[in-house]
ROZA-939798 format. One record per atom (N, C-alpha, C, O): x, y, z; residue number from 1; residue in one letter; atom name. Coordinates in pm, 1 decimal, always signed. Layout:
BEGIN
[[X; Y; Z]; NUM; "a"; "CA"]
...
This chain:
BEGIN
[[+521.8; +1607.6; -912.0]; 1; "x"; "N"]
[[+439.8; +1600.2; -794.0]; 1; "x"; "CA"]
[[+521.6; +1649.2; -675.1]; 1; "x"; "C"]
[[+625.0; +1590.9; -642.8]; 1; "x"; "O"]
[[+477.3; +1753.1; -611.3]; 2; "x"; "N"]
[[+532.3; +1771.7; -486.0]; 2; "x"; "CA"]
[[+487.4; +1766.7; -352.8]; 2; "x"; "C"]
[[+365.3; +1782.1; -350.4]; 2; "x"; "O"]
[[+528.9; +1753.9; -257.6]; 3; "x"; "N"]
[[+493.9; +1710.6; -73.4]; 3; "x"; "CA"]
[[+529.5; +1579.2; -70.7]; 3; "x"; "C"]
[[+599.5; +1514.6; -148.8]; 3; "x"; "O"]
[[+487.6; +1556.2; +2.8]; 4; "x"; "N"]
[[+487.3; +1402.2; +88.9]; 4; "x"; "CA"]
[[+397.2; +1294.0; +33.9]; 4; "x"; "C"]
[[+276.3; +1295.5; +10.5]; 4; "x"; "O"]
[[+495.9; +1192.1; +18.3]; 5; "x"; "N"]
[[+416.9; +1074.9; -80.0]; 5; "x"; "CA"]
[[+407.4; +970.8; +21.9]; 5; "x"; "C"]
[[+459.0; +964.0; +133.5]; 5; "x"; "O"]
[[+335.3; +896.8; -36.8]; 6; "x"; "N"]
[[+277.2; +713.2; +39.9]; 6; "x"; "CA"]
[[+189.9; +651.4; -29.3]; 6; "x"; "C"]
[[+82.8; +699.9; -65.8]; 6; "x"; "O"]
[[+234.3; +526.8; -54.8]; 7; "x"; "N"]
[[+155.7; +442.4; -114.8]; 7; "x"; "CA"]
[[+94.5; +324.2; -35.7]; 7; "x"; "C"]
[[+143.2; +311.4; +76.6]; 7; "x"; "O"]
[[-6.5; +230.5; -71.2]; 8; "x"; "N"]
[[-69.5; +139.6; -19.5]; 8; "x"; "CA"]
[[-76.1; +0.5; -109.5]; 8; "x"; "C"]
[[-150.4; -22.1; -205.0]; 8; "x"; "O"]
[[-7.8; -58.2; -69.0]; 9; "x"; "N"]
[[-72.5; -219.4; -159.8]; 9; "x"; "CA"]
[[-128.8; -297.6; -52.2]; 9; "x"; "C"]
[[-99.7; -310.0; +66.8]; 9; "x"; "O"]
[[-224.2; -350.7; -132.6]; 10; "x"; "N"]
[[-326.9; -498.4; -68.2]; 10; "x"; "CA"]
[[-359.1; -639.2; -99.4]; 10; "x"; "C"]
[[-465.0; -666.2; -156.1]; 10; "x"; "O"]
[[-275.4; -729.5; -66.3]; 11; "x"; "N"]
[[-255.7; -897.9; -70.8]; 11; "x"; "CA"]
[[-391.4; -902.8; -23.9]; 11; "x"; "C"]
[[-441.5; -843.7; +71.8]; 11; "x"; "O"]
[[-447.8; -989.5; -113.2]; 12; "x"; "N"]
[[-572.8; -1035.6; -73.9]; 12; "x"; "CA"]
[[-561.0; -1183.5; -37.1]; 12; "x"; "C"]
[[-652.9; -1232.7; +28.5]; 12; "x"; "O"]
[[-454.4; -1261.0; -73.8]; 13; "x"; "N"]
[[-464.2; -1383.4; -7.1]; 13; "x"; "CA"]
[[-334.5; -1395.1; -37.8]; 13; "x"; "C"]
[[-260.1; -1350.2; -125.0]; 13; "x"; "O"]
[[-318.6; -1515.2; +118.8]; 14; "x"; "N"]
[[-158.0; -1560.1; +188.1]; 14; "x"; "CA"]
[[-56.2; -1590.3; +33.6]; 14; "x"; "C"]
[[+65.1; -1578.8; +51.0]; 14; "x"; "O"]
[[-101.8; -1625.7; -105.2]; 15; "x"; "N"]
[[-38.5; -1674.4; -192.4]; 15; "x"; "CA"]
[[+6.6; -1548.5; -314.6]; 15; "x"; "C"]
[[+30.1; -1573.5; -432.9]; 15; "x"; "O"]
[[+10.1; -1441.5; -264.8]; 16; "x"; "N"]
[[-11.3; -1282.3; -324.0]; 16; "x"; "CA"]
[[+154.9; -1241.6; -279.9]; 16; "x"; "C"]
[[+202.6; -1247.9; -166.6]; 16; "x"; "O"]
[[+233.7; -1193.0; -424.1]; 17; "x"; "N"]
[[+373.7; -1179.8; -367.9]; 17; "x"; "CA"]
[[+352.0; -1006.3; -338.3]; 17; "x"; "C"]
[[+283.3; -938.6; -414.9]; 17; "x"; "O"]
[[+413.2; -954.0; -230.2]; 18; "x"; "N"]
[[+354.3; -819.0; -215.6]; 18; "x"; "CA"]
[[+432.2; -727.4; -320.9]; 18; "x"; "C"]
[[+394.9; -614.3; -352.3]; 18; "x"; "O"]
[[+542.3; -790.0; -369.5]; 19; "x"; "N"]
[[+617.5; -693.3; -483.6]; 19; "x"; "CA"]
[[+558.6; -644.3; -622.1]; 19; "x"; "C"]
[[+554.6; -539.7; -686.9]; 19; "x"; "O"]
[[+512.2; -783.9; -634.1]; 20; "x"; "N"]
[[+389.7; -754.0; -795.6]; 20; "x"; "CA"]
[[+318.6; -614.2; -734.9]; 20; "x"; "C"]
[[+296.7; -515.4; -804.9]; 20; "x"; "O"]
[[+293.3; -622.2; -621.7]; 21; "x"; "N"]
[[+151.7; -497.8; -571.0]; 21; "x"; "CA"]
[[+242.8; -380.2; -566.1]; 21; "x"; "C"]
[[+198.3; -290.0; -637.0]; 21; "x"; "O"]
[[+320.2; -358.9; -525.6]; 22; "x"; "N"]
[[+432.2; -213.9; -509.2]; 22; "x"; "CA"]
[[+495.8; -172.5; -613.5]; 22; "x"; "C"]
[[+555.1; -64.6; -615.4]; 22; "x"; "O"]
[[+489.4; -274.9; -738.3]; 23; "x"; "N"]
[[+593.8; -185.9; -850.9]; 23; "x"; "CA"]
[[+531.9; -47.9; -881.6]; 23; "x"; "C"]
[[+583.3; +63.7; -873.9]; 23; "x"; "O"]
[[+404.1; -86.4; -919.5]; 24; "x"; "N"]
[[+333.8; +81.2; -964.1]; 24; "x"; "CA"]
[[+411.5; +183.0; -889.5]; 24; "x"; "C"]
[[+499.3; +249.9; -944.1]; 24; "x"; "O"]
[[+367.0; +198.7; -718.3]; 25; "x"; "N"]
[[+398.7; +325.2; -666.9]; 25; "x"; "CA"]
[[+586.1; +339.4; -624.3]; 25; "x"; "C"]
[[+644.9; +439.0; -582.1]; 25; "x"; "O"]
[[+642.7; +200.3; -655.1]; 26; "x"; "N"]
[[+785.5; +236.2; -632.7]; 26; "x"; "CA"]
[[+849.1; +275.6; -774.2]; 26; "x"; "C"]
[[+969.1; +302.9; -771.9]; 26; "x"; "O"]
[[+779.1; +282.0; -903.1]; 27; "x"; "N"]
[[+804.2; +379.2; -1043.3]; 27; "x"; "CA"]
[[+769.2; +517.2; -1039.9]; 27; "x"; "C"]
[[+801.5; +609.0; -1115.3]; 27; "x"; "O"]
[[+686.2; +514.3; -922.9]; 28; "x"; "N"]
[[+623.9; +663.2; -909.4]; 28; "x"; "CA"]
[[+733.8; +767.3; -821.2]; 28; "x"; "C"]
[[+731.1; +890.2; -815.1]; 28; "x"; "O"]
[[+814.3; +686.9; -767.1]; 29; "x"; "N"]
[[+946.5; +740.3; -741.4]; 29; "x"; "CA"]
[[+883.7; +749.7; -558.4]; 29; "x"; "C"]
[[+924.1; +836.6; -481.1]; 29; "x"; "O"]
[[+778.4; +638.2; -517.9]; 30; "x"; "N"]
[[+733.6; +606.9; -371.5]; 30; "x"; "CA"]
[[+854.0; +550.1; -320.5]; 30; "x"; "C"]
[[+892.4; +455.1; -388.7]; 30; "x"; "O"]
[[+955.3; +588.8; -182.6]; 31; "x"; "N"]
[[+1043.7; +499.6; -145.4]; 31; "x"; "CA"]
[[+969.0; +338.1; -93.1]; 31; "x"; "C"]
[[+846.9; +327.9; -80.9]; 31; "x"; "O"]
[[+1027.4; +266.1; -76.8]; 32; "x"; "N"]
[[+967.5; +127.2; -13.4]; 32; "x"; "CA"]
[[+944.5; +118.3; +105.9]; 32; "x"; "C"]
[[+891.3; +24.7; +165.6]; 32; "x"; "O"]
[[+997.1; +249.5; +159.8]; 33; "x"; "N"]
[[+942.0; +230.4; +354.2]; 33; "x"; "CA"]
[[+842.2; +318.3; +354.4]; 33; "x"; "C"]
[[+793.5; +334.3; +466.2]; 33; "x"; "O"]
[[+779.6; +400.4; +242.0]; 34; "x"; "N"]
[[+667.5; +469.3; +290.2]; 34; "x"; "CA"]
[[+527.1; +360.1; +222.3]; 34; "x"; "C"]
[[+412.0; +403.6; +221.2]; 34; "x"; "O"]
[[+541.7; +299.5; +199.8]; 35; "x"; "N"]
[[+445.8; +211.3; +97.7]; 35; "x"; "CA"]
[[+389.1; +75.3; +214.7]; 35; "x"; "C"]
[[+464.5; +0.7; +277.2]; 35; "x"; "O"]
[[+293.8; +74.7; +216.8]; 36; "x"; "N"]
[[+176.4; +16.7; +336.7]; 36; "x"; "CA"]
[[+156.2; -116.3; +263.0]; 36; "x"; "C"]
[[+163.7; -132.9; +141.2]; 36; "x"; "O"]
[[+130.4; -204.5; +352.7]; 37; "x"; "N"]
[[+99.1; -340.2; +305.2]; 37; "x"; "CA"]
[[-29.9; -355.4; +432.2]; 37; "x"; "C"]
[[-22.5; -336.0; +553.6]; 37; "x"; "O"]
[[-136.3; -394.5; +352.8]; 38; "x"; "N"]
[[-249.8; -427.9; +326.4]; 38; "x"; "CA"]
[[-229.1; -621.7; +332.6]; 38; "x"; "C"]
[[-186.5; -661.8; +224.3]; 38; "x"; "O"]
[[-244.5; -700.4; +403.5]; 39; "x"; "N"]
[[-295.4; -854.0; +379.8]; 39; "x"; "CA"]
[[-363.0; -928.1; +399.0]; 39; "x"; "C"]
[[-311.0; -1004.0; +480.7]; 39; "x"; "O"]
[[-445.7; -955.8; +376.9]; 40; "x"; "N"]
[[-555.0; -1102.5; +351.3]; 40; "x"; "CA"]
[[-706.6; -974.1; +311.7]; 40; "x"; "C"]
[[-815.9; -1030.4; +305.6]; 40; "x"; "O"]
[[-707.6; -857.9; +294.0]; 41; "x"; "N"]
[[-805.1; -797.7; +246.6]; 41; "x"; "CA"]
[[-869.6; -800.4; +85.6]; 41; "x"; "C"]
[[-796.2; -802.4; -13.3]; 41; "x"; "O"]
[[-1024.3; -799.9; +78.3]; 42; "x"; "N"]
[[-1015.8; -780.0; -68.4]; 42; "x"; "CA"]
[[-1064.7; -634.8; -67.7]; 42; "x"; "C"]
[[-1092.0; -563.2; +28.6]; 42; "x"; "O"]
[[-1070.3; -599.8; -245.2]; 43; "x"; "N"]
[[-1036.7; -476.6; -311.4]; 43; "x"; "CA"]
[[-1194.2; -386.9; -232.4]; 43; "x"; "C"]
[[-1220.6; -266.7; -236.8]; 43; "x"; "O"]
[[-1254.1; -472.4; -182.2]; 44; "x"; "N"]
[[-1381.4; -364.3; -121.1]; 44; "x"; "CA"]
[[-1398.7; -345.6; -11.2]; 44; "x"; "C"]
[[-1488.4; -271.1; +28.4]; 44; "x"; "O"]
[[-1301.2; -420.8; +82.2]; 45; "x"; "N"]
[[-1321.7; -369.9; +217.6]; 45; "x"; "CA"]
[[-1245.3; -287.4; +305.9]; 45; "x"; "C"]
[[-1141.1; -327.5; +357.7]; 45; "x"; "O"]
[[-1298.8; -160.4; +327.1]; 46; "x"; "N"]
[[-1188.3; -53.7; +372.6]; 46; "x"; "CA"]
[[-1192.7; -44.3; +497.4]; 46; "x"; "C"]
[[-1116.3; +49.1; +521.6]; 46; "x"; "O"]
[[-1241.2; -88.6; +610.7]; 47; "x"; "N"]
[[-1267.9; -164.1; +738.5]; 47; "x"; "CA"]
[[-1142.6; -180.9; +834.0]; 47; "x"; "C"]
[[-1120.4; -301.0; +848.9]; 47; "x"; "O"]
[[-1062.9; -110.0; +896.2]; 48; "x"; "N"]
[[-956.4; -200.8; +940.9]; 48; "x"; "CA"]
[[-805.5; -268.8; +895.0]; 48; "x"; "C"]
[[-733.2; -363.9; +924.6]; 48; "x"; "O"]
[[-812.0; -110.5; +768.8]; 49; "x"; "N"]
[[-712.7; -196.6; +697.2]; 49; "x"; "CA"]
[[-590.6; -85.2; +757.4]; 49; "x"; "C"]
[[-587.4; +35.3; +732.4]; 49; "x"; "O"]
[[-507.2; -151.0; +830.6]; 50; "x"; "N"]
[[-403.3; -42.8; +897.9]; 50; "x"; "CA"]
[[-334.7; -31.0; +801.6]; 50; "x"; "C"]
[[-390.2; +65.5; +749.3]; 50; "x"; "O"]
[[-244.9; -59.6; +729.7]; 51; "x"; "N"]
[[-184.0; -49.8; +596.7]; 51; "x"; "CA"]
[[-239.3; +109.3; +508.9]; 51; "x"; "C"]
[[-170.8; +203.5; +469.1]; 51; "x"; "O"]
[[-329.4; +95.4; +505.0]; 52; "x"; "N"]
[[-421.4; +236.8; +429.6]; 52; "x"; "CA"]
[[-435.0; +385.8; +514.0]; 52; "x"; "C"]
[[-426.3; +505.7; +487.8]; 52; "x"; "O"]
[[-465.2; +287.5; +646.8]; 53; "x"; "N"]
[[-458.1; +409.1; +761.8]; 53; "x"; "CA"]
[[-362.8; +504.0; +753.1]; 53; "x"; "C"]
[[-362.7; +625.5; +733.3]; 53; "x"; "O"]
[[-265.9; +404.1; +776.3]; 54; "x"; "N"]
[[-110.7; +421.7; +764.8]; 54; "x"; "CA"]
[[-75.9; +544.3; +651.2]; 54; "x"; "C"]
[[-52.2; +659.2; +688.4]; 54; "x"; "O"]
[[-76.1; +512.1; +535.9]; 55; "x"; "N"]
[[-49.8; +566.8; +457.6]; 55; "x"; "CA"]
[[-115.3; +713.1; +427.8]; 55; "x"; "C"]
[[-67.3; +817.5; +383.7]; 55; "x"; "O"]
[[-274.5; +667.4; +480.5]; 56; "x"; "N"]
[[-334.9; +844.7; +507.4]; 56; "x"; "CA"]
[[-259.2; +898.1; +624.1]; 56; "x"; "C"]
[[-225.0; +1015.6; +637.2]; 56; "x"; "O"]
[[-237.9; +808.3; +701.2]; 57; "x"; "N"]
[[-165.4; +976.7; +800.6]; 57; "x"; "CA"]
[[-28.0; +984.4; +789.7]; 57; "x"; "C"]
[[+36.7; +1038.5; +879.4]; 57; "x"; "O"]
[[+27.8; +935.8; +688.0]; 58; "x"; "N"]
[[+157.7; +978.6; +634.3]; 58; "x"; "CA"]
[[+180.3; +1119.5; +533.5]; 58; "x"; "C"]
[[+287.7; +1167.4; +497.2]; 58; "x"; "O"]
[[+47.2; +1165.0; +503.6]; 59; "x"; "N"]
[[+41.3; +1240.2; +424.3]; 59; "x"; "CA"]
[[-48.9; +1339.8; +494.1]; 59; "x"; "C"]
[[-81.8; +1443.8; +437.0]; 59; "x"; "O"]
């Protein structure tokens, strides 16, 4: 894969360790400062989630 990478994980509740959520894209060879954290959202609301924002205009 080449260009500019970023990933996004999303804690959906305060008891969600955010590392379980980042292994995927930090195997994908994502560094850990480009990778967005997403918290207290669930998997359907794309509303406000700066974390995601983030990560689209990183790319």
């Amino acid at each position: 894969m080449h260009g500019t990478r970023a990933g996004c994980a999303r804690c959906s509740t305060g008891g969600q360790d955010a590392i379980i959520q980042i292994r995927r894209p930090l195997a994908l060879g994502i560094p850990e400062g480009r990778i967005h954290i997403d918290r207290g959202f669930s998997g359907t609301t794309r509303h406000d989630r700066g974390g995601l924002d983030r990560a689209f205009a990183a790319v």
